[in-house]
C-alpha positions as a Python dict, from the first residue, in 0.01 Angstrom:
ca = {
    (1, 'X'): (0, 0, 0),
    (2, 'X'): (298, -63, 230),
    (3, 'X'): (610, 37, 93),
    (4, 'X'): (1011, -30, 146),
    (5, 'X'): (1290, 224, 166),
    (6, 'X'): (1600, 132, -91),
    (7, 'X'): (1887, 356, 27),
    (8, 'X'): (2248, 368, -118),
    (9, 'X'): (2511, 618, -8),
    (10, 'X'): (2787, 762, -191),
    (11, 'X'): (3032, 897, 77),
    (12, 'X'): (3328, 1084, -37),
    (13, 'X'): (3667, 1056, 243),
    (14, 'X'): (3938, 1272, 192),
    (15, 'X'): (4268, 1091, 208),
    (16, 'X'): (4489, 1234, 495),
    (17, 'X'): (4808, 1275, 261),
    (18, 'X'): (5048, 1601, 317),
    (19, 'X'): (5005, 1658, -49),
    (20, 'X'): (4739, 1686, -357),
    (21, 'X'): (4690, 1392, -559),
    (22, 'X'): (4858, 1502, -876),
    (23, 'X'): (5067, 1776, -781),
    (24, 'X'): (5285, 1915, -471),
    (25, 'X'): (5060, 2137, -327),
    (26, 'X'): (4977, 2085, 22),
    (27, 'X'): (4671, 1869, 141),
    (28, 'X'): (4563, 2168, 418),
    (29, 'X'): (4264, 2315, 545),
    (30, 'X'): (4238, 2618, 684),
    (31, 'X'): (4494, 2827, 456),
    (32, 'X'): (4391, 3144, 276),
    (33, 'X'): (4194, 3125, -3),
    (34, 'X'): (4395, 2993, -327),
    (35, 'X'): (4731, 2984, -167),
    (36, 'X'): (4772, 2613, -200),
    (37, 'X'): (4739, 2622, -570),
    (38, 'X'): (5007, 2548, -861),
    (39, 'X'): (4925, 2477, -1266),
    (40, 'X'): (4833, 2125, -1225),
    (41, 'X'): (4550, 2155, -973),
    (42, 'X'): (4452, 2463, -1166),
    (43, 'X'): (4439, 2294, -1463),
    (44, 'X'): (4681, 2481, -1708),
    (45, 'X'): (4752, 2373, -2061),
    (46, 'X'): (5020, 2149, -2130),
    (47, 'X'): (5049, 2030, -1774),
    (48, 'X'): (5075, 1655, -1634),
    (49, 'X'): (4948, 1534, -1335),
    (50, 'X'): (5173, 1257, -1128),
    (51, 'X'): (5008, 1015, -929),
    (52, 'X'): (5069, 1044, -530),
    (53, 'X'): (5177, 723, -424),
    (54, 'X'): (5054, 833, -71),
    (55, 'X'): (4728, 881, -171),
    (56, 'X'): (4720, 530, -376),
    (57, 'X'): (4819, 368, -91),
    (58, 'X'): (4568, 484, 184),
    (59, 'X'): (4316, 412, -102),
    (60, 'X'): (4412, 53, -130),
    (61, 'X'): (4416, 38, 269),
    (62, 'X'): (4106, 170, 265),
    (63, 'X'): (3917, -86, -2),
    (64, 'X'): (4088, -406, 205),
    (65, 'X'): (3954, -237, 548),
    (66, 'X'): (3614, -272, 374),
    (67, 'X'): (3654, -611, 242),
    (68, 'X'): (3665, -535, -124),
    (69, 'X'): (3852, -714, -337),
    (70, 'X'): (4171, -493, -485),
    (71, 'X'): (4230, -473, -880),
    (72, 'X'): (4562, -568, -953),
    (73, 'X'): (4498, -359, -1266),
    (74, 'X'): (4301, -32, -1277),
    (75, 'X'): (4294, 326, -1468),
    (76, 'X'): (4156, 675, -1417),
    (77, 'X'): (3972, 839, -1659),
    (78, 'X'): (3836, 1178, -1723),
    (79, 'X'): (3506, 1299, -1589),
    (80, 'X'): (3370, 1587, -1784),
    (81, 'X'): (3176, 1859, -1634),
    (82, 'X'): (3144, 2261, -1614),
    (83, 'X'): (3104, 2339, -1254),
    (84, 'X'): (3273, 2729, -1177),
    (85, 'X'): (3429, 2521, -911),
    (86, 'X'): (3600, 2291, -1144),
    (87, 'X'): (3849, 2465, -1342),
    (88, 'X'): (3981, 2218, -1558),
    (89, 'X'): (3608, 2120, -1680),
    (90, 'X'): (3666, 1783, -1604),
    (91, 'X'): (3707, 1575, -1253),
    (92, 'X'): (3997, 1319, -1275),
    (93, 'X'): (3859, 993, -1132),
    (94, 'X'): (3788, 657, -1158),
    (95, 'X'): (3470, 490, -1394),
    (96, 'X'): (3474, 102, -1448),
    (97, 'X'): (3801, 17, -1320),
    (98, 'X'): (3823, 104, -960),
    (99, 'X'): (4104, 10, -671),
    (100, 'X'): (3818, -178, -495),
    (101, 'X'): (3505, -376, -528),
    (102, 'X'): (3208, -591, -392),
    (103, 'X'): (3270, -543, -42),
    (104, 'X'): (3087, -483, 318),
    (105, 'X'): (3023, -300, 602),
    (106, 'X'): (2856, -488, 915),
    (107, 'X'): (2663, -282, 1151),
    (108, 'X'): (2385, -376, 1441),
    (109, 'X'): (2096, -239, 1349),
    (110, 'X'): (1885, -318, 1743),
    (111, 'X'): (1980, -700, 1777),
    (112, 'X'): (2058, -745, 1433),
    (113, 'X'): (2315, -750, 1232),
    (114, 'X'): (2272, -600, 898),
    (115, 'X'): (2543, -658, 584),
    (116, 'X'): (2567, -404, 338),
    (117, 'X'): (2754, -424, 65),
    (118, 'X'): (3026, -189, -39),
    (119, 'X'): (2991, -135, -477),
    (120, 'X'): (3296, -2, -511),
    (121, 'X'): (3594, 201, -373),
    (122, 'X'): (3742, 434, -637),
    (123, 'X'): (4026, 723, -667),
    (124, 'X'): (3966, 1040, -715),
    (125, 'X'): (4001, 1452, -716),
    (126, 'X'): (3843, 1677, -514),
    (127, 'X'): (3658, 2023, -687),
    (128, 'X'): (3742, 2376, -517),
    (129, 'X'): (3478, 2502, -300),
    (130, 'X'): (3239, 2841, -344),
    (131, 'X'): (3186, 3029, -118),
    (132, 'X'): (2807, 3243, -118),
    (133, 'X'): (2742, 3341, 195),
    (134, 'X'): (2950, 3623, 283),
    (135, 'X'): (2943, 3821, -27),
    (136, 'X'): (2580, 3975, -128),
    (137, 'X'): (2582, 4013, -526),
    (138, 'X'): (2899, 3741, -590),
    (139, 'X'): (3012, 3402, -514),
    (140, 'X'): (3340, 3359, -498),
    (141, 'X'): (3612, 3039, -600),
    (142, 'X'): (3861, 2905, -326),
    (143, 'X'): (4091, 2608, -475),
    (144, 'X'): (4266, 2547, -276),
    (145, 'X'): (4070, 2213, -221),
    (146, 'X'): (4070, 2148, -607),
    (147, 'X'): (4301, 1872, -666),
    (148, 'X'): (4275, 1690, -274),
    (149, 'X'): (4295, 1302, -294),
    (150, 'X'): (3970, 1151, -233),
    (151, 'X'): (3810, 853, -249),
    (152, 'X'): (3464, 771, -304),
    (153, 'X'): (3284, 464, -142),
    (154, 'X'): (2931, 330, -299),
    (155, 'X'): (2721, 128, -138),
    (156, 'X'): (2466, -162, -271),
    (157, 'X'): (2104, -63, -202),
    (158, 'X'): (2119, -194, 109),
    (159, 'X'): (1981, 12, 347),
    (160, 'X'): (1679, -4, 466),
    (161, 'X'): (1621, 322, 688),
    (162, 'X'): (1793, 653, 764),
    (163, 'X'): (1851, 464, 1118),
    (164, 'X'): (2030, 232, 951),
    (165, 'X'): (2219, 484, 666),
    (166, 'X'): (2323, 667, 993),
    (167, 'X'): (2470, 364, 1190),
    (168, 'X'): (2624, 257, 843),
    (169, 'X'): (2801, 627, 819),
    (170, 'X'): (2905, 597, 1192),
    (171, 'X'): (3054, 237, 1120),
    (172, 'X'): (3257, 374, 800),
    (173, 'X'): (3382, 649, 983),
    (174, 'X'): (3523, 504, 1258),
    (175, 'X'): (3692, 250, 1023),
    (176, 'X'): (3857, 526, 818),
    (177, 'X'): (3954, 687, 1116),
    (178, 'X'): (4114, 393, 1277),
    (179, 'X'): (4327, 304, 941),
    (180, 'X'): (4458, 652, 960),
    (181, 'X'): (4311, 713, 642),
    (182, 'X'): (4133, 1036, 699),
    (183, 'X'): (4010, 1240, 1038),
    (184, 'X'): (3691, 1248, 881),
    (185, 'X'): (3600, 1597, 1004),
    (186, 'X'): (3245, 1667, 854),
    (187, 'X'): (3282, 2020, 961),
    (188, 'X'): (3570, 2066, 781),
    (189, 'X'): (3454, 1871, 430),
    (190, 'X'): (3713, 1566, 461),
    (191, 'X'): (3350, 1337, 510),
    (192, 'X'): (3097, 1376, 276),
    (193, 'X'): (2760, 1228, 220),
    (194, 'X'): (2521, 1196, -102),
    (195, 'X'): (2224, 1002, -26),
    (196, 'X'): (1975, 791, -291),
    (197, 'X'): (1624, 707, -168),
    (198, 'X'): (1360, 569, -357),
    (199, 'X'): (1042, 375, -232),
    (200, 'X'): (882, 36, -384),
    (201, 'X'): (612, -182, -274),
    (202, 'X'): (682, -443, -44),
    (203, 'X'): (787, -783, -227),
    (204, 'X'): (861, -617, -534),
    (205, 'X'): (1222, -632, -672),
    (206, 'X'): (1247, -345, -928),
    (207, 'X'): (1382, -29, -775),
    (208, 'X'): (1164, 248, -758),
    (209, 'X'): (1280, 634, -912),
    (210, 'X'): (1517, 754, -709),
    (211, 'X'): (1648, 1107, -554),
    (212, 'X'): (1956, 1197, -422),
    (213, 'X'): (2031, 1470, -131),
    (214, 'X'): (2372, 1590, -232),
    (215, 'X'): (2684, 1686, 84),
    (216, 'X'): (2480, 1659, 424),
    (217, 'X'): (2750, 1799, 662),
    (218, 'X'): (2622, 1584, 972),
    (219, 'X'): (2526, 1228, 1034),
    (220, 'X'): (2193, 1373, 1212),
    (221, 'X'): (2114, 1563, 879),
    (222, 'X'): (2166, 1286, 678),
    (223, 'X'): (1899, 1080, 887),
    (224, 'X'): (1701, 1383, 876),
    (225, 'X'): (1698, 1443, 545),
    (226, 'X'): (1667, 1109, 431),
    (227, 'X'): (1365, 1023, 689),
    (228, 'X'): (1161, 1386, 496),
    (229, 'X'): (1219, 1225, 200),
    (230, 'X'): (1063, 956, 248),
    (231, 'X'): (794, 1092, 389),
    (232, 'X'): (741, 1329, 83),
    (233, 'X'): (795, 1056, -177),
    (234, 'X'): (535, 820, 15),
    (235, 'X'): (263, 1117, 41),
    (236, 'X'): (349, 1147, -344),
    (237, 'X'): (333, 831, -431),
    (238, 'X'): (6, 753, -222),
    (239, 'X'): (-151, 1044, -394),
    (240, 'X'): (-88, 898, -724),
    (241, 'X'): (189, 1112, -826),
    (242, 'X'): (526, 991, -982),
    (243, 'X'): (841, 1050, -875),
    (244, 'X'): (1121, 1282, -1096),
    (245, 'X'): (1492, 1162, -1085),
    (246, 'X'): (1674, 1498, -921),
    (247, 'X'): (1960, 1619, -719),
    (248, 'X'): (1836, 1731, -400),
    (249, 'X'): (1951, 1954, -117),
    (250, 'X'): (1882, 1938, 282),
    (251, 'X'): (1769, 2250, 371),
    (252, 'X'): (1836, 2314, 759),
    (253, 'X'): (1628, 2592, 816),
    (254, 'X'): (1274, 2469, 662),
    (255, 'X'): (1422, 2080, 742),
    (256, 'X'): (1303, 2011, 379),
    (257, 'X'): (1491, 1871, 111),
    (258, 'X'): (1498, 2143, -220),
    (259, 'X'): (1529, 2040, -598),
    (260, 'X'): (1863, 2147, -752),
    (261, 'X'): (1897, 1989, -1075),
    (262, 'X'): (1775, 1703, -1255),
    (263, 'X'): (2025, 1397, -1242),
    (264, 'X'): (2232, 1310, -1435),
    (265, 'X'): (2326, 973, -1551),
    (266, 'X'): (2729, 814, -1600),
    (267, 'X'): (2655, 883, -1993),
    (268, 'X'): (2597, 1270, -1947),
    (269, 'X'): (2965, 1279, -1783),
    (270, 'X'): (3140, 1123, -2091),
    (271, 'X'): (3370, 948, -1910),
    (272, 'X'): (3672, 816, -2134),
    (273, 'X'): (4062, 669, -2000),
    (274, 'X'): (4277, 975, -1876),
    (275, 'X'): (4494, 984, -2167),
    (276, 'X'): (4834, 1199, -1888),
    (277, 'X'): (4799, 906, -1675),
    (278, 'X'): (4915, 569, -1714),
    (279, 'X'): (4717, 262, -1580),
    (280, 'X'): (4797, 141, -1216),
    (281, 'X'): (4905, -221, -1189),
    (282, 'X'): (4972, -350, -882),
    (283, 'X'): (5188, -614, -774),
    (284, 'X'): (5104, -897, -429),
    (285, 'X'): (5361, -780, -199),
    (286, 'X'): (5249, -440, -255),
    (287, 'X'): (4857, -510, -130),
    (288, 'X'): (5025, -782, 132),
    (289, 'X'): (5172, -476, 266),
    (290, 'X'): (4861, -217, 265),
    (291, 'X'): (4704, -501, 426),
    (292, 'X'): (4912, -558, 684),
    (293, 'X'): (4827, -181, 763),
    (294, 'X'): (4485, -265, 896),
    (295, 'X'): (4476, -208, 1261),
    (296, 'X'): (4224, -430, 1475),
    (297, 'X'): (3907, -279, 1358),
    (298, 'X'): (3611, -72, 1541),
    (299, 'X'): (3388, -411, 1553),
    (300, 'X'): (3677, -682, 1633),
    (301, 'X'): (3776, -401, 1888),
    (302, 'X'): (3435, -387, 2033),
    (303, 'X'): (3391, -801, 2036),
    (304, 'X'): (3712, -774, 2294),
    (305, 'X'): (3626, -535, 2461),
    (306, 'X'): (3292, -759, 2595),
    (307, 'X'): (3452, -1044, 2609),
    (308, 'X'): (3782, -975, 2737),
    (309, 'X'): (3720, -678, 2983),
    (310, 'X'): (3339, -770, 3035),
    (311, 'X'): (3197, -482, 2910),
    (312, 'X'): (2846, -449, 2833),
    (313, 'X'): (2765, -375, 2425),
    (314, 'X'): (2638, -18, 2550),
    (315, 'X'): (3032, 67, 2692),
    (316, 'X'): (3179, -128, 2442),
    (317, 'X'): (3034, 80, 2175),
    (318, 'X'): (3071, 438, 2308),
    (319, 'X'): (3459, 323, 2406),
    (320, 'X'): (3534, 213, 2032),
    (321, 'X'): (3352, 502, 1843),
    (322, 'X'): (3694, 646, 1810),
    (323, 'X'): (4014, 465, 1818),
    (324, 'X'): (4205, 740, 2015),
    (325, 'X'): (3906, 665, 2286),
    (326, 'X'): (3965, 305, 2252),
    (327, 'X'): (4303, 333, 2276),
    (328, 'X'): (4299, 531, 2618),
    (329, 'X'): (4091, 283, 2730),
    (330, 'X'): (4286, -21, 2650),
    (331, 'X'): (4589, 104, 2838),
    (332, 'X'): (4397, 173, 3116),
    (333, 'X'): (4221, -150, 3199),
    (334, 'X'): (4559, -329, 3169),
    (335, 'X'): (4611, -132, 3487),
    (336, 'X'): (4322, -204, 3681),
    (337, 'X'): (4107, -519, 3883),
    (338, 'X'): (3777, -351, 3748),
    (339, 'X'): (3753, -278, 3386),
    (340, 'X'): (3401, -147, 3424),
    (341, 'X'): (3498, 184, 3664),
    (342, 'X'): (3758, 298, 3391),
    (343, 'X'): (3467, 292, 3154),
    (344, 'X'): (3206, 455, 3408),
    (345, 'X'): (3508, 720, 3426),
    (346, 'X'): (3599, 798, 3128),
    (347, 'X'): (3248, 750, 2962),
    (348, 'X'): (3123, 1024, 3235),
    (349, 'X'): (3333, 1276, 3396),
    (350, 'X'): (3620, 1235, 3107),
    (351, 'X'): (3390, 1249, 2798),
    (352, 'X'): (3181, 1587, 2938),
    (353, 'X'): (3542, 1744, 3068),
    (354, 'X'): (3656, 1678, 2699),
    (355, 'X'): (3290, 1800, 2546),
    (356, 'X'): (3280, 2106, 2723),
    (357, 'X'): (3680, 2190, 2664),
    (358, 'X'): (3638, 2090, 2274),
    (359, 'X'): (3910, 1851, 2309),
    (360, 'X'): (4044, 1484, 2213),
    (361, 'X'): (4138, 1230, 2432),
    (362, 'X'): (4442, 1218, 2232),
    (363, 'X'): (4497, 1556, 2422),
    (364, 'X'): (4443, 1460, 2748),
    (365, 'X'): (4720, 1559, 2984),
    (366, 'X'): (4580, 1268, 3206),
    (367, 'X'): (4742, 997, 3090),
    (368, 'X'): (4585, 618, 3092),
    (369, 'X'): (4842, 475, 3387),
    (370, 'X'): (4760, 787, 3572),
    (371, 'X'): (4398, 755, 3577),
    (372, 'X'): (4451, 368, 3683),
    (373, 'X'): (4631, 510, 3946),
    (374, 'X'): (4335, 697, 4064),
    (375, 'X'): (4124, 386, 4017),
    (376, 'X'): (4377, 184, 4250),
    (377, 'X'): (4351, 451, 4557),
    (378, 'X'): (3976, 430, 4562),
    (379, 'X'): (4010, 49, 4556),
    (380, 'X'): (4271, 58, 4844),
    (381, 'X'): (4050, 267, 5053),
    (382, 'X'): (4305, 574, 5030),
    (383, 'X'): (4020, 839, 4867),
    (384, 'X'): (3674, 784, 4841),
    (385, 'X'): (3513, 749, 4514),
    (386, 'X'): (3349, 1137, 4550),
    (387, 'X'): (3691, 1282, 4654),
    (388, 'X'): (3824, 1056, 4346),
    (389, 'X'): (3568, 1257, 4093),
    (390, 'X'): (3788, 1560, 4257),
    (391, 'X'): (4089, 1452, 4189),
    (392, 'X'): (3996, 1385, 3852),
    (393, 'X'): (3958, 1737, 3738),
    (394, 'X'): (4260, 1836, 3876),
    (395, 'X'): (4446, 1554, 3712),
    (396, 'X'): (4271, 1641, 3356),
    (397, 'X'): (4329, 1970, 3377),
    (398, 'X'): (4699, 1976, 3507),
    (399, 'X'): (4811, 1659, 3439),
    (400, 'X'): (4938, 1606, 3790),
    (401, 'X'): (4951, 1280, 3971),
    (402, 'X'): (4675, 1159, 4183),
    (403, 'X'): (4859, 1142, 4494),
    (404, 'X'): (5010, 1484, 4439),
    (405, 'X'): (4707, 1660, 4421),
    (406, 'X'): (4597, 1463, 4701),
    (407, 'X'): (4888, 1566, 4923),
    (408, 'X'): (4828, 1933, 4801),
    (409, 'X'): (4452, 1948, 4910),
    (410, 'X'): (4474, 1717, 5208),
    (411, 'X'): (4254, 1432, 5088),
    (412, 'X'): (4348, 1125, 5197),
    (413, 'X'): (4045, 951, 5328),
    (414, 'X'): (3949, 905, 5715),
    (415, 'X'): (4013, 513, 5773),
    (416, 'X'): (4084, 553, 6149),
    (417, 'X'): (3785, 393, 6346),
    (418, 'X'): (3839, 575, 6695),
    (419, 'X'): (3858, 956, 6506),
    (420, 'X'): (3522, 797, 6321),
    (421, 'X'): (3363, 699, 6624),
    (422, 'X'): (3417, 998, 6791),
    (423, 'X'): (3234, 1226, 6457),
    (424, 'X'): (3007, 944, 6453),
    (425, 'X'): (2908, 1022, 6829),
    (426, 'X'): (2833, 1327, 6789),
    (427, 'X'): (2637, 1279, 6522),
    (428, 'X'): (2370, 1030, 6643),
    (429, 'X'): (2349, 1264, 6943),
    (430, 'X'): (2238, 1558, 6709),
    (431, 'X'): (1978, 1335, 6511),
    (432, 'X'): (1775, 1151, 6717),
    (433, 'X'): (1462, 1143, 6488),
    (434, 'X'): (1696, 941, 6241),
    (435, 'X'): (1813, 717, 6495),
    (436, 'X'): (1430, 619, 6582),
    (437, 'X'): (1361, 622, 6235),
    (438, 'X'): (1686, 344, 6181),
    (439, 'X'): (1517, 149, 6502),
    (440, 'X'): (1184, 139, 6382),
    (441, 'X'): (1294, -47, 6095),
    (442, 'X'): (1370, 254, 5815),
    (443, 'X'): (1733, 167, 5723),
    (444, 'X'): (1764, 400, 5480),
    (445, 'X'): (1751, 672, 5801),
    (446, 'X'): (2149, 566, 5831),
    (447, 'X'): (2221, 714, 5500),
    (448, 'X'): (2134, 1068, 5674),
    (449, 'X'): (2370, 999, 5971),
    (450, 'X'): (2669, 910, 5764),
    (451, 'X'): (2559, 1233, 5489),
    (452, 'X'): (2652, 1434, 5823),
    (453, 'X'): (2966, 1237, 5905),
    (454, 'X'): (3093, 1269, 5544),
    (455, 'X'): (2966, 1660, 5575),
    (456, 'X'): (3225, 1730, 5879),
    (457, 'X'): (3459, 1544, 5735),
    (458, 'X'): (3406, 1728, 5386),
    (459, 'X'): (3356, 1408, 5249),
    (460, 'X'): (3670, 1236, 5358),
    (461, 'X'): (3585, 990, 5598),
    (462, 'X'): (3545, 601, 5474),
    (463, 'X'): (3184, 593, 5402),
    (464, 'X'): (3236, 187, 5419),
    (465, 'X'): (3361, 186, 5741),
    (466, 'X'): (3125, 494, 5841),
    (467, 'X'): (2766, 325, 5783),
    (468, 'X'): (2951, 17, 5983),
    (469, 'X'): (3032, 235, 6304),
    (470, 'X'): (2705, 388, 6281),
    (471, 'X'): (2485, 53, 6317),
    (472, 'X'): (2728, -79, 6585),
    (473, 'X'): (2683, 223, 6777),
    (474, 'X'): (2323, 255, 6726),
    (475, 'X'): (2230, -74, 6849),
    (476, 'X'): (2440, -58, 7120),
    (477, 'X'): (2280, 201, 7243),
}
């Protein structure tokens, strides 16, 4: 029996506001444990929460950049669980009136492009976090995050594989991060990822019984996770077994997904209208102006970017997975004739400088006009493209000018034809098994004659003009 994958994901984005939804405690990572903590987030008696305004705002910026339609009048309500976590025993958020709704997310999935659809957007607070690992016989609470602005995006059943659940998490990601909305750091909790999978026979329409993996940390263990689930619930279900609704975790030691609870359902959460916090209403001027927040956007970016600059999809689509990338690009190809070496660049020698150093672009001491600089004196013949690859580390490690660490190191390029000749001279005279081998008709024999030119020259000499003395010289002979 052949069966289809139904995947939805429920990805939770924490807003990138300087302070807690509902109080003034600061929205930081990092800080000591419970230092960031006041009554409100802690959930004291006779304490009100206040909205963040901040928070509301990146929320509703966030629902138009995922073409959902805004609610002009919405509410929180209360979300009651025990969780040691929690400690107000219930999760302020939104249930059937959320910011945002029915919208999508387009993403190529090979040559295709794939809509899914966006359920809803809503508000929310974030829980506190335990912390097991380091102690042997206790876990211990940190709130610090208890009280963070969130919000949580749901999307339709859509997907159809954990390739496609990943390029969908990739594609929300780089939208959040290109509103400003959140940095989306995985590693540091401000993305995370619940995943529902459940499998049905081809053609049929009903939905089959679902799981959900609960807070994958990476995009590669939520495709992981998700393509072992499958697997299990297909061995399952061709062996005849039925599938239990549960709450699942990704276990990245065994790479197997472990049962943590039975799931619940909306009803088991008794949701009801926060009774401390009025409903929102929101006036047209006030969306106008969230949505005239929206930068160009990751896939509008990338259409450009092919068309304008005529870069392939591949370049296009590494160069636009962040916008701070994008934006270094941009400013450098209004410098330059050739679009495509500023993307060879910074796509190779910029991207592994900035891998192995841990850093952003946005870091760089290299600036874009400077690195169009460098571009320019390989395209004027001043440096040759191998001396330019070693200017480039000194330029993204010191921030210097091209042409200053040029002077410094003497590496202008050899352009003058008699000092050539004279190298090149000397050089046929050394090799005369590559000279025969040029004559009999092995041209590539020349590239060993100019690897010695460019070898006492230490790699300065015009390899152009180089290979062109060479042949002259050769057949003159």
């Amino acid at each position: 029996m052949a069966l289809e994958t139904v995947i939805g994901l429920e990805i939770h984005v924490e807003l990138a506001t300087k302070t807690k939804i509902f109080c003034n405690c600061a929205n930081e990572f990092g800080a000591p444990p419970n230092t960031h903590v006041c009554p409100v987030c802690m959930g004291s008696p006779g304490v009100l929460p206040v909205l963040n305004e901040e928070a509301l705002g990146l929320g509703i910026r966030a629902a138009l950049a995922l073409n959902c339609e805004v609610r002009r009048d919405s509410k929180f309500d209360r979300k009651n669980y025990f969780y040691p976590d929690n400690p107000k025993a219930y999760q302020i958020s939104q249930y059937d009136e959320p910011i945002g709704e029915h919208g999508y997310v387009e993403i190529m999935v090979g040559e295709e492009k794939r809509r899914i659809g966006i359920t809803r957007v809503h508000l929310e607070e974030d829980a506190g976090k335990l912390n097991h690992a380091a102690f042997e016989d206790a876990s211990y609470v940190d709130f610090n995050r208890a009280g963070v602005p969130l919000i949580e995006i749901v999307s339709e059943p859509d997907i159809r594989s954990a390739e496609e659940a990943r390029l969908f998490l990739e594609e929300l990601k780089a939208i959040m991060q290109y509103c400003l909305i959140s940095d989306c750091k995985m590693e540091e909790g401000s993305l995370r990822c619940d995943a529902n999978i459940s499998l049905r026979p081809v053609g049929q329409e009903t939905l089959g019984t679902k799981t959900e993996i609960k807070n994958m940390n990476s995009f590669r263990n939520v495709q992981r996770g998700l393509e072992y689930e499958r697997s299990r619930q297909a061995a399952m279900l061709g062996a005849g077994e039925s599938i239990s609704q549960q709450t699942l975790r990704w276990d990245e030691a065994s790479a197997t997904t472990v049962v943590m609870r039975s799931k619940e359902d909306a009803h088991d959460y008794r949701y009801f209208p926060d009774p401390d916090l009025p409903r929102i209403r929101l006036a047209e001027e006030y969306i106008e102006e969230r949505g005239r927040e929206i930068p160009e956007l990751p896939s509008a970016r990338r259409d450009r970017f092919e068309r304008g600059y005529g870069l392939p999809a591949y370049d296009a689509g590494v160069l636009t997975a962040m916008r701070s990338l994008a934006d270094y690009f941009d400013e450098t190809a209004k410098h330059v004739t050739d679009p495509k070496t500023a993307s060879n660049l910074i796509m190779g020698e910029i991207l592994a400088y900035l891998n192995a150093a841990g850093k952003d672009i946005a870091n760089l001491p290299m600036r874009p006009r400077q690195l169009a600089d460098l571009i320019g004196l390989v395209e004027d013949g001043t440096i040759s493209t191998k001396i330019a690859k070693d200017v480039l580390k000194g330029m993204m490690s010191s921030g210097k000018d091209a042409n200053a660490i040029i002077a410094e190191q003497g590496l202008v390029q050899i352009s003058d034809e008699g000092q050539l000749r004279e190298i090149a001279l000397r050089v046929i005279a050394a090799n005369p098994k590559s000279v025969a081998d040029y004559l009999a008709g092995k041209d590539k024999a020349i590239g060993a004659l100019v690897g010695q030119v460019m070898k006492e020259t230490k790699g300065k000499a015009n390899p152009q003009l180089i290979n062109k003395i060479i042949a002259e010289l050769i057949r003159q002979a």
